[in-house]
C-alpha angles and dihedrals in degrees: 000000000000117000111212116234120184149200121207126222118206097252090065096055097045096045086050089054084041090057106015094035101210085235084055113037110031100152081063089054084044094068104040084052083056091059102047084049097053091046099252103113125055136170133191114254082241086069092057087043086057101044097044092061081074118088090214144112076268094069096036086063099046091054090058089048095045083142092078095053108089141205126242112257120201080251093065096039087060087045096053086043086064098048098056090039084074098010102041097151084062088100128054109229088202098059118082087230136020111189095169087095092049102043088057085042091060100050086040082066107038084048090061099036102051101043084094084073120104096240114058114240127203111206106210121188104228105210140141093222110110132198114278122184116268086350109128107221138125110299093057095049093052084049089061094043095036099238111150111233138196151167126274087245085042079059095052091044088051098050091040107235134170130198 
């Protein structure tokens, strides 16, 4: 059996506090805290970069989850060097930070490094962003790279929980 292992873009944590608000649905947070303490969600410090510019309960709670959050090794840099090499409008030149590289870079490494376990792991991006067109975003770029990717709900789904 393959146990999931993912890696968050901003989007999906800041859509689940816009629908499932963190003061009003703990036992959603909860999960999701489940997951990051048992080593199973991750996130690019670029993500915390991007959700602590927010002065919100988001960014409250990153800060007190800062372990999930991780550093960017010279892997991932050559990862995300990749990436704009063939996706360069991935990025907006115009934001302070743009985690949605790194993000693909992360799961890109994990993915590599951790196929030597004895359970197979499938590393998944978890992000609201969808394929458009001729839109570069996440789920195109997975594609390239074949990462797996889903929606935040599609998460839940998969994990089956219940609330």
């Amino acid at each position: 059996m393959t146990e999931d292992y993912y890696v968050i873009d901003t989007s999906s944590l800041i859509d689940l506090n816009k629908f499932n608000p963190i003061d009003i649905y703990p036992s959603v947070w909860k999960k999701i805290e489940v997951l990051i303490d048992q080593g199973q969600l991750f996130s690019p410090i670029e993500v915390f970069n991007e959700l602590v510019k927010q002065d919100d309960k988001v960014a409250e709670w990153a800060k007190q989850h800062k372990k999930m959050f991780k550093p960017i090794t010279p892997k991932q840099t050559e990862i995300v060097t990749q990436i704009l090499k063939k996706y360069p409008s991935i990025i907006n030149i115009k934001k302070e930070f743009s985690a949605d590289p790194w993000v693909i870079a992360l799961a890109v490494e994990f993915s590599r490094n951790k196929q030597q376990t004895l359970t197979p792991l499938k590393w998944l991006v978890v992000t609201e962003e969808s394929q458009r067109e001729n839109k570069i975003r996440i789920p195109l770029i997975c594609k390239d790279f074949n990462i797996g990717y889903l929606r935040i709900f599609d998460m839940f789904r998969n994990k089956g929980w219940k609330f």
